[in-house]
Each structure stands twice: as C-alpha cells, then as structure tokens.
mmCIF file of the N, C-alpha and C atoms, coordinates in Angstrom:
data_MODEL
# 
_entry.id   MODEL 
# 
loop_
_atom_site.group_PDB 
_atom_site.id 
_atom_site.type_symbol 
_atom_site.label_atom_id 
_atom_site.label_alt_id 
_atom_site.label_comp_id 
_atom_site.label_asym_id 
_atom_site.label_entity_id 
_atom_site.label_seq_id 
_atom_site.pdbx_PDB_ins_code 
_atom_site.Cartn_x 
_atom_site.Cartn_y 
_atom_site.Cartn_z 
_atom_site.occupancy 
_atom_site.B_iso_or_equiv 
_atom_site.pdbx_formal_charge 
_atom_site.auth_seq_id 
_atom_site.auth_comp_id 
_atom_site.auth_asym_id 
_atom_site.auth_atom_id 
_atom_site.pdbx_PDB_model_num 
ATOM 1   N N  . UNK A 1 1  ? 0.847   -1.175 0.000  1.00 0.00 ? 1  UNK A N  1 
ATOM 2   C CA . UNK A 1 1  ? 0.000   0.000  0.000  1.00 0.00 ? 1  UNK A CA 1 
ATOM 3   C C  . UNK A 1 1  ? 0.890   1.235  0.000  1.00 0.00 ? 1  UNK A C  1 
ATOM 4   N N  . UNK A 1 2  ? 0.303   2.102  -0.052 1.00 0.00 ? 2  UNK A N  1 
ATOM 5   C CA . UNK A 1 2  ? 1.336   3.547  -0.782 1.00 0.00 ? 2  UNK A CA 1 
ATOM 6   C C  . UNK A 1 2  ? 0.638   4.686  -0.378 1.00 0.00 ? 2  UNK A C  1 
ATOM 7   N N  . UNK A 1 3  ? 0.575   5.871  -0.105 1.00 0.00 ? 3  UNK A N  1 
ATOM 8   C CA . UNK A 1 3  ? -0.145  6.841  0.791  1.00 0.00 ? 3  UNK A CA 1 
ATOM 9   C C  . UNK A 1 3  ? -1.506  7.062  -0.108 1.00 0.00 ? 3  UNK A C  1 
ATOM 10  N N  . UNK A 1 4  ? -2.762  6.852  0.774  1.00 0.00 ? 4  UNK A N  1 
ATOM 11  C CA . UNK A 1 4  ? -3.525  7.002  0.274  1.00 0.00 ? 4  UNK A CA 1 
ATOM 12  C C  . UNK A 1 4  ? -4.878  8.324  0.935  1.00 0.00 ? 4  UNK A C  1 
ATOM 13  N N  . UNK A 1 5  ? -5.801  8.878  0.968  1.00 0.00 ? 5  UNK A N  1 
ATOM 14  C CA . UNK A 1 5  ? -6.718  9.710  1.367  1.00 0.00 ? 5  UNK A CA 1 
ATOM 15  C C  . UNK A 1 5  ? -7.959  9.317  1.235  1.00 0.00 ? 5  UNK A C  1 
ATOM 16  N N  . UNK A 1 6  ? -9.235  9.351  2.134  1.00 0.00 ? 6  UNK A N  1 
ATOM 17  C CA . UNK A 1 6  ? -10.512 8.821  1.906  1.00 0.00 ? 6  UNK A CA 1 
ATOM 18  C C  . UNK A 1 6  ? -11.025 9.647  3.288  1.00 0.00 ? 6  UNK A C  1 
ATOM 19  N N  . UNK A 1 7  ? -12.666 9.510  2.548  1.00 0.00 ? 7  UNK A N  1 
ATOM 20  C CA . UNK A 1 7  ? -13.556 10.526 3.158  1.00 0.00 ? 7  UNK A CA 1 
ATOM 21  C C  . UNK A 1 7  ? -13.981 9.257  4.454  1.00 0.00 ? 7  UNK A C  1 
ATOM 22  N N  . UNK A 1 8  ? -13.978 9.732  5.459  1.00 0.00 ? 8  UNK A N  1 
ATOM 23  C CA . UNK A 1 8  ? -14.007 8.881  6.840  1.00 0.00 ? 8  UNK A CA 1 
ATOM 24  C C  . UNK A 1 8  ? -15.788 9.324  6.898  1.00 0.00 ? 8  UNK A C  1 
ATOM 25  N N  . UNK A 1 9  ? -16.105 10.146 7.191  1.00 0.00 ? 9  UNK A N  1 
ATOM 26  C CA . UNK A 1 9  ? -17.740 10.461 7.695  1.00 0.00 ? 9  UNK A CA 1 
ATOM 27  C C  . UNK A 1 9  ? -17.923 12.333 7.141  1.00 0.00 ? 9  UNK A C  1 
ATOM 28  N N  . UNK A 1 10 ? -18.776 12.319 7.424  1.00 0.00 ? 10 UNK A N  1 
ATOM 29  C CA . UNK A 1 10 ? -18.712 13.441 6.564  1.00 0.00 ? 10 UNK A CA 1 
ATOM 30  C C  . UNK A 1 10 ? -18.351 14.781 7.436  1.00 0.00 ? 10 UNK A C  1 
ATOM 31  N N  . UNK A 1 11 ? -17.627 15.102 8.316  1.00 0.00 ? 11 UNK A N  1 
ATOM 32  C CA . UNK A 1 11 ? -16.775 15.657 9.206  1.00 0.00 ? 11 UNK A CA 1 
ATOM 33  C C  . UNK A 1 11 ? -15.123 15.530 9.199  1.00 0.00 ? 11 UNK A C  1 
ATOM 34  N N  . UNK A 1 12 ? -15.041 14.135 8.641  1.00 0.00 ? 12 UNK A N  1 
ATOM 35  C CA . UNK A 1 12 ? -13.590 14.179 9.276  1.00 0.00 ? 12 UNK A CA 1 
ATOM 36  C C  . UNK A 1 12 ? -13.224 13.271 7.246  1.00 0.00 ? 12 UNK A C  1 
ATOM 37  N N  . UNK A 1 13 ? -11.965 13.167 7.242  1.00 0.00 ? 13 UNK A N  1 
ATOM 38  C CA . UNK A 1 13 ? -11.243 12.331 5.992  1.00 0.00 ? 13 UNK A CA 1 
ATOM 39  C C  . UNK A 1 13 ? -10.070 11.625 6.617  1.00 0.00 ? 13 UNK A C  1 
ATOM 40  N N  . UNK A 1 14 ? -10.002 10.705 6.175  1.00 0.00 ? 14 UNK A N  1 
ATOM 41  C CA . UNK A 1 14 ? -8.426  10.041 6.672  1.00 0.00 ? 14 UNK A CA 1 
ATOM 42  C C  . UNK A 1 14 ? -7.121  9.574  5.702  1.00 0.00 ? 14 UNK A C  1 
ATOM 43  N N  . UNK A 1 15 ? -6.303  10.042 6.051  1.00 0.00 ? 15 UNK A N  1 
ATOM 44  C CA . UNK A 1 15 ? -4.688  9.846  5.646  1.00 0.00 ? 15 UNK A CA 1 
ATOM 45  C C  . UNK A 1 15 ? -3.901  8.205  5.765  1.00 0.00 ? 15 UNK A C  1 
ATOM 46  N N  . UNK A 1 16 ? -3.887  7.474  5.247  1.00 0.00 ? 16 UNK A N  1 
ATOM 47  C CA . UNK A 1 16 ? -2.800  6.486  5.584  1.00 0.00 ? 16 UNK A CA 1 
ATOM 48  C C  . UNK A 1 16 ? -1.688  7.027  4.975  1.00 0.00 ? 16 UNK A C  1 
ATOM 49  N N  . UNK A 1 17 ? -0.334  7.143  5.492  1.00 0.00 ? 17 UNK A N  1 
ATOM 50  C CA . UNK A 1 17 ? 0.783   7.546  4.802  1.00 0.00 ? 17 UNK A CA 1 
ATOM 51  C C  . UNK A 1 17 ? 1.943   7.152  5.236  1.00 0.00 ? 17 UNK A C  1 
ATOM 52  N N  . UNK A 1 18 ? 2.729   6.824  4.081  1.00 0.00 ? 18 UNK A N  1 
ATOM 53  C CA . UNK A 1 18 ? 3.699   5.953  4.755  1.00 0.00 ? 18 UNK A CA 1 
ATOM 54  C C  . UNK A 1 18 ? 5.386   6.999  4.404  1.00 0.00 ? 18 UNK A C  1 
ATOM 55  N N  . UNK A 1 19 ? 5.182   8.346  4.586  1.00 0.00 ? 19 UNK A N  1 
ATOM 56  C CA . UNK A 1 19 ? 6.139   9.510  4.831  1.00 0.00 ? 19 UNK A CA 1 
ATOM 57  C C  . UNK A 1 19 ? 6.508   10.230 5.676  1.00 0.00 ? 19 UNK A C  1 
ATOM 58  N N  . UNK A 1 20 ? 7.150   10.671 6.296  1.00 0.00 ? 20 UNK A N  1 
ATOM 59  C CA . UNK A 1 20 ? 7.305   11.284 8.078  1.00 0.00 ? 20 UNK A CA 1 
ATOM 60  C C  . UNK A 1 20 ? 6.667   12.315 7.531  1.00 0.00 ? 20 UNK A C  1 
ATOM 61  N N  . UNK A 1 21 ? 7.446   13.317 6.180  1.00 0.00 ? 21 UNK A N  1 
ATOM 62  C CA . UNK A 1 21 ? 6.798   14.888 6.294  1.00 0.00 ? 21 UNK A CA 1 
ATOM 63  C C  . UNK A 1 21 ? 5.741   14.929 5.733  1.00 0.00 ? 21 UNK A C  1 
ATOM 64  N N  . UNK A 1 22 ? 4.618   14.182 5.184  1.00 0.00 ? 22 UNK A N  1 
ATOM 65  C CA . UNK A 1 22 ? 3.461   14.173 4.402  1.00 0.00 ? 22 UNK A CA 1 
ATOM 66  C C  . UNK A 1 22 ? 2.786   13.835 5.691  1.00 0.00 ? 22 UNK A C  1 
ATOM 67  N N  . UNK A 1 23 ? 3.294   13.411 6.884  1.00 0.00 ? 23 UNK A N  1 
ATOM 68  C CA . UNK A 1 23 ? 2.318   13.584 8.076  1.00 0.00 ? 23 UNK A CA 1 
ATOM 69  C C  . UNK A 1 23 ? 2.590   14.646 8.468  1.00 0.00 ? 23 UNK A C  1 
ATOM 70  N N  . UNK A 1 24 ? 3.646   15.546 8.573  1.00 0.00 ? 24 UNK A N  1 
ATOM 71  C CA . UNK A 1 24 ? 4.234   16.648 8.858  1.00 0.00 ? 24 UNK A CA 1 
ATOM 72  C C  . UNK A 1 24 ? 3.342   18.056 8.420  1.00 0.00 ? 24 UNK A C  1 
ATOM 73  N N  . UNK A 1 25 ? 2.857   17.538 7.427  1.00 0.00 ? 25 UNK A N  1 
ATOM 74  C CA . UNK A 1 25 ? 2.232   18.624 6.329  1.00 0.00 ? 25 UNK A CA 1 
ATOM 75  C C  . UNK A 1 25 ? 0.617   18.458 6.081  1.00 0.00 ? 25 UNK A C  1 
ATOM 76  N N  . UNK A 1 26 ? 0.419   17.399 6.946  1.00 0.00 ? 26 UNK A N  1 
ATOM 77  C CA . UNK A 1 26 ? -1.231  17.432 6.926  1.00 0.00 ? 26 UNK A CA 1 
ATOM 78  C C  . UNK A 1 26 ? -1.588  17.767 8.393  1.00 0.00 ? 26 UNK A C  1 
ATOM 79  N N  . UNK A 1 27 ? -0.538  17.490 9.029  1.00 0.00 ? 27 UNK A N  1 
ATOM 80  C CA . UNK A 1 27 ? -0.397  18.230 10.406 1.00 0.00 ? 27 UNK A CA 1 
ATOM 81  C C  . UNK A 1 27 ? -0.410  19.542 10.650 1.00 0.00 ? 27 UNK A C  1 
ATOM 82  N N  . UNK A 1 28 ? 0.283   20.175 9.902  1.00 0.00 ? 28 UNK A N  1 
ATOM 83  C CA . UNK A 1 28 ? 0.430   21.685 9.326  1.00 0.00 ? 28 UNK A CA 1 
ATOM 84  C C  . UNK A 1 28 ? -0.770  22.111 9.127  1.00 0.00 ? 28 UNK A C  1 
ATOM 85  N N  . UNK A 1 29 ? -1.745  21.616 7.880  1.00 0.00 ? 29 UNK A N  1 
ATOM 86  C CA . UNK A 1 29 ? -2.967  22.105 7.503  1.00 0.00 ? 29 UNK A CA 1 
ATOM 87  C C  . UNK A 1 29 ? -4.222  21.760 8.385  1.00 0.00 ? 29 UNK A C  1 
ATOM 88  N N  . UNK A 1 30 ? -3.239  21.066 9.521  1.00 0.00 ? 30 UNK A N  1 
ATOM 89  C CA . UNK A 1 30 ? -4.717  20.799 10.608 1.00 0.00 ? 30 UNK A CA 1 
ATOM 90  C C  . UNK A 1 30 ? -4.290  21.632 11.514 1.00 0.00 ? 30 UNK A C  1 
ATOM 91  N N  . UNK A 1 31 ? -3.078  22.595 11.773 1.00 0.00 ? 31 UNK A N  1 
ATOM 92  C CA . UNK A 1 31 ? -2.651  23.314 12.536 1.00 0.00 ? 31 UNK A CA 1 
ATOM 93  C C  . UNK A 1 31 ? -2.658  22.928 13.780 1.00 0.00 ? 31 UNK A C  1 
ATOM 94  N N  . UNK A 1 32 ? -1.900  21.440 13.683 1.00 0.00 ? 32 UNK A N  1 
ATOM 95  C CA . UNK A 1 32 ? -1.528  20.151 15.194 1.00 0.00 ? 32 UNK A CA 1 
ATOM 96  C C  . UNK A 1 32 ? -0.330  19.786 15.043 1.00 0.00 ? 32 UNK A C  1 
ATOM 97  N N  . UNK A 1 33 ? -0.221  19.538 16.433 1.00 0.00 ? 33 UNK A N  1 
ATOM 98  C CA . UNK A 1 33 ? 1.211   19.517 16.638 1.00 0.00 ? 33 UNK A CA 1 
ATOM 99  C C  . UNK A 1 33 ? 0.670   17.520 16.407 1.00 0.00 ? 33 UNK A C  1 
ATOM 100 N N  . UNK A 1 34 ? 2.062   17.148 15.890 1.00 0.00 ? 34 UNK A N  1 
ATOM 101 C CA . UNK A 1 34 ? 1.891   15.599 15.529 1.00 0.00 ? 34 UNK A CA 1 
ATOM 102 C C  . UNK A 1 34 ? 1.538   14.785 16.616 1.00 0.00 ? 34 UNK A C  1 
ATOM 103 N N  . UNK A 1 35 ? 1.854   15.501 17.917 1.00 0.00 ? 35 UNK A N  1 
ATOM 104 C CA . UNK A 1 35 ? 1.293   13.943 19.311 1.00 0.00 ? 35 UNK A CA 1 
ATOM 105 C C  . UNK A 1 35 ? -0.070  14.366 19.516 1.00 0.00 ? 35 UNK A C  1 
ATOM 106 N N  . UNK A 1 36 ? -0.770  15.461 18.726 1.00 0.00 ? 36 UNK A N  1 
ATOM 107 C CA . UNK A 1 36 ? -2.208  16.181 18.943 1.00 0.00 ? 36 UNK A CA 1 
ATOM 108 C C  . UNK A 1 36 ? -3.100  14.535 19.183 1.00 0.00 ? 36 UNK A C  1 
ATOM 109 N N  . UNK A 1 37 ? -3.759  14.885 20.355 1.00 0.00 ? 37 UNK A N  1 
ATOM 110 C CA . UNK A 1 37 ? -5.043  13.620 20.615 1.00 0.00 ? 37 UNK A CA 1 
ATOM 111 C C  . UNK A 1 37 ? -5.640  13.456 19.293 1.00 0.00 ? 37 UNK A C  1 
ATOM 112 N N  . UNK A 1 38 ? -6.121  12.620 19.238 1.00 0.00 ? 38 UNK A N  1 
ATOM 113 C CA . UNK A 1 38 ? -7.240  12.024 17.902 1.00 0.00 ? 38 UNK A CA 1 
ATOM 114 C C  . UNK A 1 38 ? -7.083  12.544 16.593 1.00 0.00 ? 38 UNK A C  1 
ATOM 115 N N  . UNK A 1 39 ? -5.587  12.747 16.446 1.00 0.00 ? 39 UNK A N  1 
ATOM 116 C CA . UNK A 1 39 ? -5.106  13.166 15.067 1.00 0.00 ? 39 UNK A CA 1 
ATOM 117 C C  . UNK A 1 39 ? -4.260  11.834 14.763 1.00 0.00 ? 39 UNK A C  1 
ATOM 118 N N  . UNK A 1 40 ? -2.825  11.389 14.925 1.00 0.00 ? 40 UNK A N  1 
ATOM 119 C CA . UNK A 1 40 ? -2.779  10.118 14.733 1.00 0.00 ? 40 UNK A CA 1 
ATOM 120 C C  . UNK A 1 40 ? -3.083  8.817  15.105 1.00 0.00 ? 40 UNK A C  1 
ATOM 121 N N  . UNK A 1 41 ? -4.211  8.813  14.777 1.00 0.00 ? 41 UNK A N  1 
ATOM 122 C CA . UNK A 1 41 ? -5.048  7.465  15.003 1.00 0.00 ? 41 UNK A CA 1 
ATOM 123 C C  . UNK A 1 41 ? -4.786  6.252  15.093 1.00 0.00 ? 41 UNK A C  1 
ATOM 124 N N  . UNK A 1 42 ? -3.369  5.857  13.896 1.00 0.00 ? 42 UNK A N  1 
ATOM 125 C CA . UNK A 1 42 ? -2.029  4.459  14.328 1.00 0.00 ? 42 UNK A CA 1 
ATOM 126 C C  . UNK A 1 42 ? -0.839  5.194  14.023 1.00 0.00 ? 42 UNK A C  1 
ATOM 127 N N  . UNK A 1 43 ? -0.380  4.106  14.388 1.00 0.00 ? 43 UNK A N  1 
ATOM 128 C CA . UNK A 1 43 ? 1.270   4.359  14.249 1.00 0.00 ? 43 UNK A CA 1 
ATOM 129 C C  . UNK A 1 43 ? 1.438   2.814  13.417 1.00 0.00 ? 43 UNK A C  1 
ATOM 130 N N  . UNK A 1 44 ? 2.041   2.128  12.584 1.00 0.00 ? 44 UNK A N  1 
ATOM 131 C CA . UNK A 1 44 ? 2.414   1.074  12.267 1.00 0.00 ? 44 UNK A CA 1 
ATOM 132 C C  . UNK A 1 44 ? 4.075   0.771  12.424 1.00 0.00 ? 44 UNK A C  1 
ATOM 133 N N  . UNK A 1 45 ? 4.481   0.083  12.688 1.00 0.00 ? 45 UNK A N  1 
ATOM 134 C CA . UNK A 1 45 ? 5.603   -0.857 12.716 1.00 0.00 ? 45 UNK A CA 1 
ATOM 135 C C  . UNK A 1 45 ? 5.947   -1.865 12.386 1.00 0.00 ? 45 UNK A C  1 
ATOM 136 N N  . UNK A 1 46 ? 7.035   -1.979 11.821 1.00 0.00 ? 46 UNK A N  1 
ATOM 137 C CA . UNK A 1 46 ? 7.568   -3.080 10.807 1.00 0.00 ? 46 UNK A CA 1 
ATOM 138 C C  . UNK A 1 46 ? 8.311   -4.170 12.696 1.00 0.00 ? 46 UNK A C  1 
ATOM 139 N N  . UNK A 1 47 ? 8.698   -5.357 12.172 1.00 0.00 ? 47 UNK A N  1 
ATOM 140 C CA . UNK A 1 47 ? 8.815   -6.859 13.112 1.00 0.00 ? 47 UNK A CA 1 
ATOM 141 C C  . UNK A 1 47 ? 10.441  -5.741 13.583 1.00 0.00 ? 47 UNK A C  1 
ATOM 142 N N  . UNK A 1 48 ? 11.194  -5.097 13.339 1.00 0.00 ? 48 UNK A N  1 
ATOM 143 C CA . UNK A 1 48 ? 11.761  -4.594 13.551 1.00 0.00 ? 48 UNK A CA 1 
ATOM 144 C C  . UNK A 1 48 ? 11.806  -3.702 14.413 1.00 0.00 ? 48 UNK A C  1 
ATOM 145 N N  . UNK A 1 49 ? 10.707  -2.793 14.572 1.00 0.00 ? 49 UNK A N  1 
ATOM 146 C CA . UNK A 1 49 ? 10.336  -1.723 15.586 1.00 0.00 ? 49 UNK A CA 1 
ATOM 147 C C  . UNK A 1 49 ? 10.495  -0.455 14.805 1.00 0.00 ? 49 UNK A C  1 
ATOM 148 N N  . UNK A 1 50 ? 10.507  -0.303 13.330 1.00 0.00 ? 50 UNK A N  1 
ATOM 149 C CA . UNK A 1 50 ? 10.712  0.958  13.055 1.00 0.00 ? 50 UNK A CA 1 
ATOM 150 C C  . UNK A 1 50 ? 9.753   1.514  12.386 1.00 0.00 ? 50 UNK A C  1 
ATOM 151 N N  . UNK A 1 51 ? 9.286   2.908  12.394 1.00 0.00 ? 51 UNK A N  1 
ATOM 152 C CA . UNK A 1 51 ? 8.075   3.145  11.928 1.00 0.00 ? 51 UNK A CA 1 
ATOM 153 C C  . UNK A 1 51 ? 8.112   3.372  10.551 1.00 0.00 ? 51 UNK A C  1 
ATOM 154 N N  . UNK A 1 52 ? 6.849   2.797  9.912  1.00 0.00 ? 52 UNK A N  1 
ATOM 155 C CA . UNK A 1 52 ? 6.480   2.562  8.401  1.00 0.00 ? 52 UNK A CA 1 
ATOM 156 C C  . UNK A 1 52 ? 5.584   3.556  8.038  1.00 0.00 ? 52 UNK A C  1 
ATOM 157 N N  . UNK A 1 53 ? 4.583   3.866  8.542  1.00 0.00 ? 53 UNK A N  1 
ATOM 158 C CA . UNK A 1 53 ? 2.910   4.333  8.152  1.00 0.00 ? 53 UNK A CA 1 
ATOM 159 C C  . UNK A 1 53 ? 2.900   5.049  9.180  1.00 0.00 ? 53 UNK A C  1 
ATOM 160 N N  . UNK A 1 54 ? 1.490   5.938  9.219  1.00 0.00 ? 54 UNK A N  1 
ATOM 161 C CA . UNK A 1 54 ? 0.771   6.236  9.940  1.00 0.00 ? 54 UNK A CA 1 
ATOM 162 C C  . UNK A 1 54 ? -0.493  6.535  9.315  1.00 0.00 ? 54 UNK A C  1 
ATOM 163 N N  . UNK A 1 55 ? -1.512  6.875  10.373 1.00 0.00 ? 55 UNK A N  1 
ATOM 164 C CA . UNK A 1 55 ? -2.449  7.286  9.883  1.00 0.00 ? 55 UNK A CA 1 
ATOM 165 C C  . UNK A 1 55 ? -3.294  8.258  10.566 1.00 0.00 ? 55 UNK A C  1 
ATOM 166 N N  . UNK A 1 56 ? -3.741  9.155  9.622  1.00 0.00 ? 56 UNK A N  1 
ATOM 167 C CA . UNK A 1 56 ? -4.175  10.691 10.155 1.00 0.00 ? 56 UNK A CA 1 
ATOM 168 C C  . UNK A 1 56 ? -5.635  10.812 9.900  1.00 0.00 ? 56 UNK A C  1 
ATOM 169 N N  . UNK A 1 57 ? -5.894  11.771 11.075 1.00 0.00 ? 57 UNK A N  1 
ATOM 170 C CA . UNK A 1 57 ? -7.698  12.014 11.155 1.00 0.00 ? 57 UNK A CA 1 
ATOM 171 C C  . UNK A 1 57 ? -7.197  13.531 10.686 1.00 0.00 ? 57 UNK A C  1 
ATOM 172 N N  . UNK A 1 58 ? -8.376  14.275 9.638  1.00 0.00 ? 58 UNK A N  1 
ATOM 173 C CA . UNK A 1 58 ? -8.570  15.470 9.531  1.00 0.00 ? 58 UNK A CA 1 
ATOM 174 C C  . UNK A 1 58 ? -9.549  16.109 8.891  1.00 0.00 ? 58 UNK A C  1 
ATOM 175 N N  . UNK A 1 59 ? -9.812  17.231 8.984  1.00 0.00 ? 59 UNK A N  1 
ATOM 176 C CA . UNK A 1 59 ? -11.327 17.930 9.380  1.00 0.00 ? 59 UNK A CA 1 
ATOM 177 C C  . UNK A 1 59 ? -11.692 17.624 7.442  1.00 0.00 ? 59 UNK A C  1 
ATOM 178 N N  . UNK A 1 60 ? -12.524 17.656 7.439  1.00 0.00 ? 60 UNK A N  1 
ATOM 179 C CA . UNK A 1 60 ? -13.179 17.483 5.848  1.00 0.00 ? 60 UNK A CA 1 
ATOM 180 C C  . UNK A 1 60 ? -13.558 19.197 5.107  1.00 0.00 ? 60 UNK A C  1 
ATOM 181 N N  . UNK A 1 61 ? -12.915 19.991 5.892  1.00 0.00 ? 61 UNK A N  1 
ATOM 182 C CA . UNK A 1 61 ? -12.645 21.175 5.510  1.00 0.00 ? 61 UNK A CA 1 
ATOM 183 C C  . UNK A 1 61 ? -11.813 21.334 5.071  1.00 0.00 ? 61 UNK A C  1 
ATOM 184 N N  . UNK A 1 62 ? -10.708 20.452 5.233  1.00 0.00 ? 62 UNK A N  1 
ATOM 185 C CA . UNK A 1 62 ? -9.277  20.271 4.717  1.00 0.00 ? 62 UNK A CA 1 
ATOM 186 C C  . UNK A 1 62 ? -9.172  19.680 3.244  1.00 0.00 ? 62 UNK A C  1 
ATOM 187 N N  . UNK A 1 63 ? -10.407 19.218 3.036  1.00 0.00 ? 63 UNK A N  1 
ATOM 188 C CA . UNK A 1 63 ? -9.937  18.112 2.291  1.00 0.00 ? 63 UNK A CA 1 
ATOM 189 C C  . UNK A 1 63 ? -8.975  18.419 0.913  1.00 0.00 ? 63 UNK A C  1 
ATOM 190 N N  . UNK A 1 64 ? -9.002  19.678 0.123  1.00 0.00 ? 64 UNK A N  1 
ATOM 191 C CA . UNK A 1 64 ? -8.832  20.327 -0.708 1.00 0.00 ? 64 UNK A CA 1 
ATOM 192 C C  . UNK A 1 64 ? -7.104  20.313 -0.650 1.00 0.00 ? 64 UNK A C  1 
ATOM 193 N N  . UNK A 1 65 ? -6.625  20.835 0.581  1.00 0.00 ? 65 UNK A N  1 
ATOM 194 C CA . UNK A 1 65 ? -5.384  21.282 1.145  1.00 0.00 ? 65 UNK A CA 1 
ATOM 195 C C  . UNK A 1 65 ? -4.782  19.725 1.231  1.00 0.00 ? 65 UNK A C  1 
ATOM 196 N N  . UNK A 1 66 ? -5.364  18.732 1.857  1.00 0.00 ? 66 UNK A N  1 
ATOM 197 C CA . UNK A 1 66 ? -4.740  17.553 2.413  1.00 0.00 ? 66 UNK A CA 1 
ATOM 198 C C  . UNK A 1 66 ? -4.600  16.566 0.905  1.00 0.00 ? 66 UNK A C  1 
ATOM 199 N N  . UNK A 1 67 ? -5.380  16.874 0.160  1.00 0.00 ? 67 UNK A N  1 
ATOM 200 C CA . UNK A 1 67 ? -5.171  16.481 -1.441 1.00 0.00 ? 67 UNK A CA 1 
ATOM 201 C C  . UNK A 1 67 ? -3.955  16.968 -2.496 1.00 0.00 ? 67 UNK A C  1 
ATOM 202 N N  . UNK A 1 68 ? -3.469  18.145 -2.064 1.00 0.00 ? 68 UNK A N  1 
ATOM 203 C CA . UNK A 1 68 ? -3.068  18.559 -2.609 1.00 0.00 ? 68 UNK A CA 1 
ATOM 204 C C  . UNK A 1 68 ? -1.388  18.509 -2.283 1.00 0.00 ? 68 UNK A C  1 
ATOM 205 N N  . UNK A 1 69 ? -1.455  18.306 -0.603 1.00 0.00 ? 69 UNK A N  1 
ATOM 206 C CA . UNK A 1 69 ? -0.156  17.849 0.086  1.00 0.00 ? 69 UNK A CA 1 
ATOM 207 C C  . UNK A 1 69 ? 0.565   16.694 -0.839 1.00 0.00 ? 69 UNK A C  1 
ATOM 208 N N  . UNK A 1 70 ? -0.865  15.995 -0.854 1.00 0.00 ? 70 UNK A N  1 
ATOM 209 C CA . UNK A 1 70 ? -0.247  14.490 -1.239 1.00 0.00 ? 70 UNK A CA 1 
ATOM 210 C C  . UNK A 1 70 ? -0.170  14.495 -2.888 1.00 0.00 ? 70 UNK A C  1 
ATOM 211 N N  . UNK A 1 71 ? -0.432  15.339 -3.863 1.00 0.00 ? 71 UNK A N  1 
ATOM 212 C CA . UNK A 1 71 ? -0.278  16.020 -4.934 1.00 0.00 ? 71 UNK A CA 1 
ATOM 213 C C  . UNK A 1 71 ? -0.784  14.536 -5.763 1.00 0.00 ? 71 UNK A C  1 
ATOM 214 N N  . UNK A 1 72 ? -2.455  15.109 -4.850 1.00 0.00 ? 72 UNK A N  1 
ATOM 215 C CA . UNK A 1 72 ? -3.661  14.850 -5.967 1.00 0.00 ? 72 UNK A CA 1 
ATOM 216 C C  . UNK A 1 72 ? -4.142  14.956 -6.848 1.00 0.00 ? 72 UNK A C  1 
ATOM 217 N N  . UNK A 1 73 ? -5.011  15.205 -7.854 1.00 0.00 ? 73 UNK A N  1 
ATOM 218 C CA . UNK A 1 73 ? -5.312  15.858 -8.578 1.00 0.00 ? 73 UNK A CA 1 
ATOM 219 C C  . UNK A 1 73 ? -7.030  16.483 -8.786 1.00 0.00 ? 73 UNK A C  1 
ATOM 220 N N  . UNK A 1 74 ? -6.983  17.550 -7.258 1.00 0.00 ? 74 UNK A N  1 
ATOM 221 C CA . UNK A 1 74 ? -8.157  17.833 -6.829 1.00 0.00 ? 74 UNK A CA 1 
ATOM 222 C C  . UNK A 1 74 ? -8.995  18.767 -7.873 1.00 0.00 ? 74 UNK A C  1 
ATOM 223 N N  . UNK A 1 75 ? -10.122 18.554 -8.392 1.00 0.00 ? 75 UNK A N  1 
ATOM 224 C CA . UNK A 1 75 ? -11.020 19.507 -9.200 1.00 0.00 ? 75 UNK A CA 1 
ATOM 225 C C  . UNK A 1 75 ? -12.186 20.788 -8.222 1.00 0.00 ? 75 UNK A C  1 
# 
C-alpha cells in the first residue's frame, strides 16, 4: 500500500501515509502539533520496531489542502 486519502464520515477524511513529512504537512494544515489527541489514530511498525505508516484524522474542511499535500489531482 502507498499513501492514500478517503472521506471517513462526513466531518472528518483520513490519511494512511507511509512519509514522516506528508504527516508533517497534513499536520500543518490541521494546525496540530503531531502527538495532537485524535489526530494520529495508528502508528504502524515493521517486526523490527521501526516506523512505516501512519495514519491521520482530519477535518473534511481540509480536504482540498490535504489532497493537494499528497499532490492529488483535486477539481
């Protein structure tokens, strides 16, 4: 899997991403600091212990901005 974006409920959208600064930068446009409560929702780890993924909650006001981080191709 490869960083992807989807509409969670119609309030919030969610991020799987497997980049430190593409969490960095949807963090930014949620104006949260990255340990922000109920913004990273997992953390994933490889049998190793090192981090792979994560995955991000963010406002569906964003969605435009958080598309574009990940250089979507939003209409």
């Amino acid at each position: 899997m490869s960083n992807c974006v989807w509409k969670f409920s119609g309030k919030y959208g969610m991020a799987y991403l497997e980049n430190r600064k593409l969490v960095d930068e949807i963090l930014m446009v949620e104006g949260r600091p990255l340990h922000g409560r109920d913004v990273v929702l997992a953390t994933y780890y490889s049998p190793g212990g090192k981090t792979f993924a994560w995955q991000v909650r963010f406002s569906m006001a964003n969605w435009a901005a958080v598309s574009r981080a990940l250089g979507l191709d939003v209409q």
